[in-house]
C-alpha positions as CSV (number, residue, x, y, z in Angstrom):
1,X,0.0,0.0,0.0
2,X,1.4,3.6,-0.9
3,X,3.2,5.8,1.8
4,X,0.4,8.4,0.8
5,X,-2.7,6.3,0.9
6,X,-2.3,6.0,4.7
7,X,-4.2,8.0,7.2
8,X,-2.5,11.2,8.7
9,X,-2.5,9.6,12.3
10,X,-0.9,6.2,10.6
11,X,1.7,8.1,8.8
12,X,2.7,10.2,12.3
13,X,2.7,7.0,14.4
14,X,4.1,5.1,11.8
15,X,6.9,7.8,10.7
16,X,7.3,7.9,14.8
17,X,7.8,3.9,15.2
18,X,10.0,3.9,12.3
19,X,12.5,6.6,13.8
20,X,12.4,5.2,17.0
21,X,13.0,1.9,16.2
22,X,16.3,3.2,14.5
23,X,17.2,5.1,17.2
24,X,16.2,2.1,19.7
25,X,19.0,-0.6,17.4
26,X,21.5,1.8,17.5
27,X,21.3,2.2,21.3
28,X,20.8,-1.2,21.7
29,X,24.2,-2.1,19.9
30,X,26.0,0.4,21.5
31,X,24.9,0.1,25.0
32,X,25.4,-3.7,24.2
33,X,29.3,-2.9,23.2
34,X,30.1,-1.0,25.9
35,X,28.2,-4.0,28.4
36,X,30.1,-6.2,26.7
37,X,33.6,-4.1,27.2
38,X,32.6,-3.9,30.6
39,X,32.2,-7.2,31.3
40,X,35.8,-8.4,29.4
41,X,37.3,-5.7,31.6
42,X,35.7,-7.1,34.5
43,X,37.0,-10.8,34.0
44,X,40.1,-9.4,33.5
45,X,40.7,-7.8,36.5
46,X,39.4,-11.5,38.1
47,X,42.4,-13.0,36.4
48,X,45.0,-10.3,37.5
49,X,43.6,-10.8,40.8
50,X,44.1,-14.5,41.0
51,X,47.9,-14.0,39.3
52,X,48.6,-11.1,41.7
53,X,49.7,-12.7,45.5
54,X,51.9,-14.9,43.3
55,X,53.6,-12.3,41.7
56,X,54.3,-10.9,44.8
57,X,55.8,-13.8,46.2
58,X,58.1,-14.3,43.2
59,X,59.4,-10.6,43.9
60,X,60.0,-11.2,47.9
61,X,61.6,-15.0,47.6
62,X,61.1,-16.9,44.1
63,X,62.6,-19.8,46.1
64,X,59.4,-20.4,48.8
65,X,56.8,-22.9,48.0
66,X,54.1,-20.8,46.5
67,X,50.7,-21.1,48.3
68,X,47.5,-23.0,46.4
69,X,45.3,-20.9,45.0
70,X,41.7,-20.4,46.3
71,X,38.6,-22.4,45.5
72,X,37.6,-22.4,41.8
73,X,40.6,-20.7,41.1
74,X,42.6,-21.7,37.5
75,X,45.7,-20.9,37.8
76,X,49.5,-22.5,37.2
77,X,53.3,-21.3,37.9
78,X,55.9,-22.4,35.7
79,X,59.0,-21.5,37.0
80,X,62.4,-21.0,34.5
81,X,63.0,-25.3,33.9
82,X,59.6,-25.1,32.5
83,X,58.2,-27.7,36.0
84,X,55.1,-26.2,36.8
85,X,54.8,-25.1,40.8
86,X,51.2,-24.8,41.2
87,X,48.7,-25.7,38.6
88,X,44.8,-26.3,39.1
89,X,43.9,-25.6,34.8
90,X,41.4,-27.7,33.5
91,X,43.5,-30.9,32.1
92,X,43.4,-29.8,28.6
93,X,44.6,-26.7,28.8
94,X,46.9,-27.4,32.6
95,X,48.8,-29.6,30.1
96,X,49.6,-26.8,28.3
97,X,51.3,-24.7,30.8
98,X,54.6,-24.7,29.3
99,X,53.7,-23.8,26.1
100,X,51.2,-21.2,27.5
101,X,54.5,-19.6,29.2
102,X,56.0,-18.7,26.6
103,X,53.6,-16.4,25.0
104,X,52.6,-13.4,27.5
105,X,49.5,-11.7,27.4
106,X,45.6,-12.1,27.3
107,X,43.5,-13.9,25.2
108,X,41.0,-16.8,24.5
109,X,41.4,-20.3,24.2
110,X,39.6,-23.3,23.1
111,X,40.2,-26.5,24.1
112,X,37.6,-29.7,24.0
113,X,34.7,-27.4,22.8
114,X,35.3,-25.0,26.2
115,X,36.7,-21.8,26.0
116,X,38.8,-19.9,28.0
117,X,40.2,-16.5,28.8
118,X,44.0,-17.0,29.6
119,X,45.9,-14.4,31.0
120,X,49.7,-15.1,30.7
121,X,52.6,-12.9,32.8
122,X,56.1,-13.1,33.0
123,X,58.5,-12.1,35.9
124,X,62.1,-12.3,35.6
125,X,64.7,-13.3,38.4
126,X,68.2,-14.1,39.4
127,X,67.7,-17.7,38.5
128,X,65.7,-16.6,35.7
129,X,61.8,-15.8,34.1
130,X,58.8,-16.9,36.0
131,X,55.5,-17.4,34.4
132,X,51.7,-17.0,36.1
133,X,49.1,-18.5,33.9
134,X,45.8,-17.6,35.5
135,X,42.1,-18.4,33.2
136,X,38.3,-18.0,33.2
137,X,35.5,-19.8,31.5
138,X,34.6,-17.8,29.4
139,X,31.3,-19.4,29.1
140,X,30.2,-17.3,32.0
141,X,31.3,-14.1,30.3
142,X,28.9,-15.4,26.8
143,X,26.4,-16.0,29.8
144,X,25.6,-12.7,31.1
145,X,26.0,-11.2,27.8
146,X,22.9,-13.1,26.3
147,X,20.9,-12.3,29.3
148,X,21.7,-8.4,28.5
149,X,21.4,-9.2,24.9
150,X,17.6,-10.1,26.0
151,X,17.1,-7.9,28.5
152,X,17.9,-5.0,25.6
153,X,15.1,-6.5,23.3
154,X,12.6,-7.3,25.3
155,X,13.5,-3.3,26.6
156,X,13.7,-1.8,22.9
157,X,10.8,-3.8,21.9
158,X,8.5,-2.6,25.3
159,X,9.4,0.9,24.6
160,X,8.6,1.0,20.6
161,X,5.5,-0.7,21.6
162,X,4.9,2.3,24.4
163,X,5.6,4.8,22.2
164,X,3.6,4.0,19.0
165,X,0.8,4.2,21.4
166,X,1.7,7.2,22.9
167,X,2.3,8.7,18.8
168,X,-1.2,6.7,18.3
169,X,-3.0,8.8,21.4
170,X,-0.8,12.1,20.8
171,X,-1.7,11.6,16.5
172,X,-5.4,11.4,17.7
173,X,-5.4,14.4,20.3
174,X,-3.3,16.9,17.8
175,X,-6.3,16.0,14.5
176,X,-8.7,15.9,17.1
177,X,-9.3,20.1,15.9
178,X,-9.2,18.9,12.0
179,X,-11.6,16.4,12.9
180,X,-14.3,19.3,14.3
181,X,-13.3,21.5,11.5
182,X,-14.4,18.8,8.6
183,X,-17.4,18.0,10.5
184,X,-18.5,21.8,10.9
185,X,-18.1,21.8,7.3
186,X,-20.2,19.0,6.2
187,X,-22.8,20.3,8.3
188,X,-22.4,24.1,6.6
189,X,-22.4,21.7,3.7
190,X,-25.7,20.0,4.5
191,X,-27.6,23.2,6.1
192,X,-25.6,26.4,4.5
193,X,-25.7,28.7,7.2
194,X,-24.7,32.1,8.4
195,X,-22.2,30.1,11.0
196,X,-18.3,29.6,10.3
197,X,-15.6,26.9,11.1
198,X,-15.0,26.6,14.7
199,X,-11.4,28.5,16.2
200,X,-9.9,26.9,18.7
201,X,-8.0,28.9,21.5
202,X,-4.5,27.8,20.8
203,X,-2.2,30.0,18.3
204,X,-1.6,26.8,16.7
205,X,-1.5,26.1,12.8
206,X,-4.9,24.1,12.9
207,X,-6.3,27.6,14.1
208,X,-4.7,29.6,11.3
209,X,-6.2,27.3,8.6
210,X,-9.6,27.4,10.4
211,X,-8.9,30.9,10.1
212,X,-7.9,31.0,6.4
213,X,-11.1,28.7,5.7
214,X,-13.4,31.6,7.8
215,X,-12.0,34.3,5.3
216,X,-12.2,32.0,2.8
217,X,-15.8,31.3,3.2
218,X,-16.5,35.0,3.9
219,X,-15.1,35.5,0.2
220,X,-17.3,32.9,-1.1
221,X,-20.4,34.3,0.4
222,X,-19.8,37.9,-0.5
223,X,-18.9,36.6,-4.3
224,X,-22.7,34.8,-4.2
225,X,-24.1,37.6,-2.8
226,X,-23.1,40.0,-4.9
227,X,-24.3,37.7,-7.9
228,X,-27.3,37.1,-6.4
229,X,-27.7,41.2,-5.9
230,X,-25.9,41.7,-9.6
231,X,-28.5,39.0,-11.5
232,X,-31.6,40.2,-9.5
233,X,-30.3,44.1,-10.5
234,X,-29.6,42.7,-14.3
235,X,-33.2,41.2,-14.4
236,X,-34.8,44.7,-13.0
237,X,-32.8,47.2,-15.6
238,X,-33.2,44.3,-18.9
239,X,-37.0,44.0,-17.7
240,X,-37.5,48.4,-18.0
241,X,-36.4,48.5,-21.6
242,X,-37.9,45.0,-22.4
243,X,-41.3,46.3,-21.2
244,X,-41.2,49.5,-22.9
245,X,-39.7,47.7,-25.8
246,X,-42.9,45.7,-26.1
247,X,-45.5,48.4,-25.5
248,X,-44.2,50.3,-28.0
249,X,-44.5,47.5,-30.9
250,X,-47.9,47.0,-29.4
251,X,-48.7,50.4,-29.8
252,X,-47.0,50.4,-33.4
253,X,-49.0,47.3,-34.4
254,X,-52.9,47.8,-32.9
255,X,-52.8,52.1,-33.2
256,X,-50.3,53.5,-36.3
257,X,-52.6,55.3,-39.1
258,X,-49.9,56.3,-41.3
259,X,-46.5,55.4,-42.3
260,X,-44.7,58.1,-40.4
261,X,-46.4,57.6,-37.5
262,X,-45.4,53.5,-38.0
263,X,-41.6,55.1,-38.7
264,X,-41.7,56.9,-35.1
265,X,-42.7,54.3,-33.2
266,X,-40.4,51.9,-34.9
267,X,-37.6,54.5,-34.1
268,X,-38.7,55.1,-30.7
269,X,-38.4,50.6,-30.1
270,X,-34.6,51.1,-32.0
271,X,-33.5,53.8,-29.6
272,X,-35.1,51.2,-26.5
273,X,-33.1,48.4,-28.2
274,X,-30.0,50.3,-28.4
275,X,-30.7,51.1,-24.5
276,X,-30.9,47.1,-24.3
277,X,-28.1,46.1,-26.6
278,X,-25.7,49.2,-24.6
279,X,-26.7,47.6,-20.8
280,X,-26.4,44.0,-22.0
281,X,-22.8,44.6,-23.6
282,X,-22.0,46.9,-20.4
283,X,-22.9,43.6,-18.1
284,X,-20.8,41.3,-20.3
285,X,-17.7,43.7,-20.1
286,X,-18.1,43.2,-16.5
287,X,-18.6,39.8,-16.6
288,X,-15.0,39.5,-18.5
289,X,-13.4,41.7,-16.4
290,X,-14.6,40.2,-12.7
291,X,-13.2,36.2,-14.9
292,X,-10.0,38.0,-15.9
293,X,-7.3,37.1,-13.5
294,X,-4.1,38.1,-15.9
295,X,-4.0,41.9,-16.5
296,X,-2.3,43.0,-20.3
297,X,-0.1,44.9,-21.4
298,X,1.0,48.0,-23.0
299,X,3.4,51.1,-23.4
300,X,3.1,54.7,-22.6
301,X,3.1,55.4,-26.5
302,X,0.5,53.4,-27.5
303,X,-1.7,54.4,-24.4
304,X,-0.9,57.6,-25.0
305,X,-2.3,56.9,-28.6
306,X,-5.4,55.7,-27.9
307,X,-6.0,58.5,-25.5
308,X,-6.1,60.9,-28.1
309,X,-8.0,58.2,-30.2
310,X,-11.3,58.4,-27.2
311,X,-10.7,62.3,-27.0
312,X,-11.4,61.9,-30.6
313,X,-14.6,59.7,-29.7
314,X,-15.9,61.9,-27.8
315,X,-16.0,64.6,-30.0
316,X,-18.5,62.4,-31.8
317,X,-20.7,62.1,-29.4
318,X,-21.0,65.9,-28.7
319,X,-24.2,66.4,-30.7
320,X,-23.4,70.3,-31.8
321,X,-22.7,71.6,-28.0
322,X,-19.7,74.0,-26.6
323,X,-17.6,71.8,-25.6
324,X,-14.0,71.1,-25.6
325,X,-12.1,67.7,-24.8
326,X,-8.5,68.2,-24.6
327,X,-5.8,65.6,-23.9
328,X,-1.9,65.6,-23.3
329,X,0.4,63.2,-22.4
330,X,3.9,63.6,-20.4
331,X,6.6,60.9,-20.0
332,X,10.0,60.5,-20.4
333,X,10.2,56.8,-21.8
334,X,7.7,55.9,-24.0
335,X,8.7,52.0,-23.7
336,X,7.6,51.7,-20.9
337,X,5.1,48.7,-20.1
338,X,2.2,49.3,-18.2
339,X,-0.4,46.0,-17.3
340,X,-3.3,47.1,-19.1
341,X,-3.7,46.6,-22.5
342,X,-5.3,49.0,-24.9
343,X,-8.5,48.3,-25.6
344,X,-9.4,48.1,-21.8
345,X,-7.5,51.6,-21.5
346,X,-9.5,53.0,-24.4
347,X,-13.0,51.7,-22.6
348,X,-11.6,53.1,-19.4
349,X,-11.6,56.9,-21.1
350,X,-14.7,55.9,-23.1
351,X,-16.7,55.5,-19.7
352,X,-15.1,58.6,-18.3
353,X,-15.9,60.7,-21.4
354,X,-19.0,60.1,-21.8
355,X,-20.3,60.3,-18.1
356,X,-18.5,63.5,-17.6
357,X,-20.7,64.1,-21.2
358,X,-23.8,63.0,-20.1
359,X,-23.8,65.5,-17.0
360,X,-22.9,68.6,-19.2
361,X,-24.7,70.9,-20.2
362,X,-24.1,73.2,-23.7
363,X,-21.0,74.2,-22.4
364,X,-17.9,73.1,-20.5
365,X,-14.7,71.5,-20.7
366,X,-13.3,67.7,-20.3
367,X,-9.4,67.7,-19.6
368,X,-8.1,64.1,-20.5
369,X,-4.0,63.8,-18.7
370,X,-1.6,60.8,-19.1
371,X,1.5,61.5,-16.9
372,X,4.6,59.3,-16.3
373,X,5.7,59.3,-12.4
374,X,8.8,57.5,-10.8
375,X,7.4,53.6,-10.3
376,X,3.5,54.4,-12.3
377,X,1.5,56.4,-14.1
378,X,-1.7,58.7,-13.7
379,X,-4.4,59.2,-15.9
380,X,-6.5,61.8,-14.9
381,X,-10.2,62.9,-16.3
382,X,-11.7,65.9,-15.1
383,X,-14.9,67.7,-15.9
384,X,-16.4,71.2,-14.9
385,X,-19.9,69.8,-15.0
386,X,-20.7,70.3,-11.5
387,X,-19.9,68.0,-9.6
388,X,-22.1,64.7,-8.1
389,X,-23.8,64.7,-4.7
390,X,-21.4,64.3,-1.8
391,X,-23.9,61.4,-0.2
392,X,-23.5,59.8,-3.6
393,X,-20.2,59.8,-3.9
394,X,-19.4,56.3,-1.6
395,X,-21.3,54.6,-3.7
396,X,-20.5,56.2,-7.3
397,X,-18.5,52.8,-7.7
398,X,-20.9,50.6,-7.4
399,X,-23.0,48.7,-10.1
400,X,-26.1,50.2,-11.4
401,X,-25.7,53.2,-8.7
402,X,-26.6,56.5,-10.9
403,X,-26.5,60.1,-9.3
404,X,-29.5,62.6,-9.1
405,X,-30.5,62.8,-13.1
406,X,-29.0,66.4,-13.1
407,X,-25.4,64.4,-13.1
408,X,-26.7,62.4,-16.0
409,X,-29.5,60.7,-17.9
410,X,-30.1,57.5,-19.8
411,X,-27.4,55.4,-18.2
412,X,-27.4,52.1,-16.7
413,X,-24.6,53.2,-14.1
414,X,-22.2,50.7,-14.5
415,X,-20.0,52.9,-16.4
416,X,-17.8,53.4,-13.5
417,X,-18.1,49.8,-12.2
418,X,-16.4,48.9,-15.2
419,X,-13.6,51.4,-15.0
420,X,-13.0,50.3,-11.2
421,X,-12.8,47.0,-12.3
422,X,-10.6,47.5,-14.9
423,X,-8.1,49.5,-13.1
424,X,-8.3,46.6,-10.1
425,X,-6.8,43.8,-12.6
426,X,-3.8,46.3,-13.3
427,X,-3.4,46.4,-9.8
428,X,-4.0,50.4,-9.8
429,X,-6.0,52.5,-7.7
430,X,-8.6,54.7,-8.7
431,X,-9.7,58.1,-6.6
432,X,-12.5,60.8,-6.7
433,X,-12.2,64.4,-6.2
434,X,-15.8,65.9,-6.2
435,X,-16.0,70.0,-6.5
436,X,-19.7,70.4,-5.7
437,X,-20.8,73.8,-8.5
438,X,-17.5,73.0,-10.0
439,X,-16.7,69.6,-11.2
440,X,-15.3,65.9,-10.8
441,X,-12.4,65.0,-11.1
442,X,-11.2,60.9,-11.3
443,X,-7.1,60.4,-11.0
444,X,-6.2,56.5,-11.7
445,X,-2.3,55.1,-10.9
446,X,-1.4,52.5,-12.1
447,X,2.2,50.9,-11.7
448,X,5.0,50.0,-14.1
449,X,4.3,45.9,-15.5
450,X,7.8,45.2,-13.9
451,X,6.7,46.1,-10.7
452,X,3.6,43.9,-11.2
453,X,3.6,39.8,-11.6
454,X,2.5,38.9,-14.8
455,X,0.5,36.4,-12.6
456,X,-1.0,38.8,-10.3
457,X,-5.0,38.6,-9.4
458,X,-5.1,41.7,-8.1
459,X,-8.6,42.8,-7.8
460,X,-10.2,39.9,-9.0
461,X,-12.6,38.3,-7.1
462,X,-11.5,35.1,-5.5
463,X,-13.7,32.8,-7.5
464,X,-14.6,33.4,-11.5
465,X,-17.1,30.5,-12.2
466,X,-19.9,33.0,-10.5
467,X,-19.1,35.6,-13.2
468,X,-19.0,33.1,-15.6
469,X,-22.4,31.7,-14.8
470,X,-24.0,35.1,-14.6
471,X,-22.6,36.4,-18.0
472,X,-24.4,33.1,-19.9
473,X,-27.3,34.0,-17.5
474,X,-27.0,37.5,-19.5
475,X,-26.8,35.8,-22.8
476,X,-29.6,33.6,-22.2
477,X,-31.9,36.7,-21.5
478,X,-30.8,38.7,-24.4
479,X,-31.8,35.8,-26.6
């Protein structure tokens, strides 16, 4: 079964066992090492033991009988001749005294499937060198060395055991949090309600992701709540001109008594339709702009080009009135990139055109500015049509908010919905400066692309399928 499959609190008190059991063999073999240096040491100093009083006699009078040795003790003297003095070694290895003598030092013997520990030392005298053979069974050394060999594992094994319970129980208590959290979601699942993931009181990660989730779902609620507010305004404004769209035609078809009079009401249902056609495409554009997460891309010339192109476009619309629109543009690198693309800059100054336009009277003046700063750039639209009403102005951003009719007529007011959302995917900002009696004046800054990550979402709402349901919500009314 894969690594990945497994549950969280499997993989922790697995990953746990796993570690400790490492750490647990290499303890083991190195407490078992230095047990079994102990215990080598330990018979060793036995042997010297036993081999010591006879040195000591050599020293004072090699010519004295040398004492026996204690009970149980092995141990032979060979004096220089080769005869040994004192001998109680087992028979296979006592027979072996003189050989044994002439090789000093410690080590292990075998003989007649026994082994031994044989600890050979030489002392020289006047008549010539002494040797003291003294031994062990070693069998006694293997002895306690299994029982600490099995003492250890049954120890390594009763502690791993412990302490994949403990990971077990400590696994359990530390998802315990997780667990609530998924079960407060199925139930907001089940029963959507106004109600949010449960915070515990630790400063803990789990309560930063509950956290996260909160805003999260706080994000997701707005974003259907504004659709649900955006389709139900969309149905109300595409009903208006629908309505009045049919009357007319009705009127047209059961009361028309001449041709011209048939012409006028058939113009009168264009003019509603162009009203219809205008706020449909207006909803759309907004639609695209709330799904666009990637912002485009452009240079000060050719923005600077197309804001003399919508200066020009305006003049269209100006229907034989006073007034002037004037542009200029000021930079000092014309390559430089900005994250908006053109045709979203030219249906930026479109919107602000025409509303500063549509709240004009015979005369006045529009002052279109592109300006190049340090790290951005400004564009700035300004108008001396009056100004909006200060209790207006929070909301002049919103979708289908319109001012008192005196600011303007005929529009759907999303004109500045769309700018504001335009300017929010090039990560800019948008102000407004209202002049009551004088006039309004809307500054954007925007900054340079390489300042921006061609990635960014800036702006954009946190979820597009909403958008994208509503704009075939819009297509599916205007057919």
């Amino acid at each position: 079964m894969s690594w990945s499959r497994l549950g969280i609190r499997t993989r922790i008190t697995g990953g746990s066992l796993l570690i400790a059991a490492l750490i647990s063999v290499v303890a083991g073999i190195l407490i078992f090492s230095q047990v079994q240096r102990i215990v080598a040491d330990g018979q060793i100093a036995v042997l010297e033991n036993v081999e010591g009083p006879y040195l000591t006699a050599l020293a004072l009078d090699p010519t004295e009988a040398l004492d026996p040795p204690g009970a149980s003790q092995l141990v032979a003297v060979v004096d220089p001749s080769g005869v040994s003095k004192v001998n109680t070694l087992p028979d296979p290895l006592g027979g072996r005294a003189t050989e044994l003598a002439s090789s000093p030092g410690t080590r292990t013997i075998e003989v007649d499937s026994a082994t031994y520990l044989v600890r050979v030392t030489t002392f020289a005298t006047a008549q010539g060198t002494w040797a003291v053979i003294s031994a062990s069974p070693d069998d006694v050394q293997q002895s306690v060395l299994d029982q600490v060999a099995l003492l250890l594992i049954l120890s390594i094994a009763a502690i791993n055991l412990a302490f994949g319970a403990a990971s077990w129980w400590i696994g359990g208590a530390v998802l315990s949090p997780v667990t609530r959290l998924r079960r407060s979601a199925e139930a907001l699942v089940r029963s959507p309600r106004k109600e949010l993931l449960p915070v515990g009181p630790a400063r803990d990660e789990i309560a930063e992701l509950a956290e996260t989730l909160n805003e999260l779902i706080k994000q997701l609620r707005d974003s259907t709540d504004r659709e649900r507010h955006i389709v139900s305004d969309a149905s109300h404004e595409l009903r208006t001109p629908i309505a009045i769209l049919q009357t007319q035609l009705e009127l047209a078809q059961a009361e028309a008594t001449s041709l011209s009079q048939l012409k006028g009401d058939v113009r009168a249902a264009q003019a509603t339709v162009a009203r219809l056609a205008a706020l449909a495409t207006s909803m759309l554009e907004l639609s695209r702009i709330d799904a666009q997460t990637i912002p485009g891309s452009a240079t000060l010339e050719e923005l600077s080009a197309e804001l003399a192109d919508a200066a020009d476009r305006g003049r269209r619309h100006l229907g034989g009135r006073d007034i002037r629109i004037e542009y200029d543009s000021t930079f000092t690198d014309p390559d430089t990139r900005l994250p908006i693309s053109t045709a979203d800059f030219g249906r930026l100054c479109n919107n602000l055109v025409n509303n500063s336009l549509a709240a004009m009277g015979p005369h006045g003046t529009v002052a279109l500015e592109l300006v190049q700063h340090a790290s951005s750039s400004t564009l700035s639209v300004k108008d001396d049509a009056g100004g909006i009403d200060e209790a207006f102005l929070p909301f002049a951003l919103d979708r289908f908010s319109q001012a008192d009719p005196a600011r303007g007529s005929g529009g759907s007011g999303l004109g500045l919905a769309i700018v504001s959302g335009i300017v929010g995917v090039a990560g800019g900002t948008m102000t407004l400066t209202n002049i009551v009696g004088s006039g309004l004046q809307v500054e954007i800054r925007v900054p340079f692309e390489r300042e921006l990550p061609r990635h960014s979402q800036i702006g954009a709402d946190v979820t597009t399928a909403p958008r994208r349901r509503l704009a075939r919500t819009i297509d599916n009314v205007i057919e």
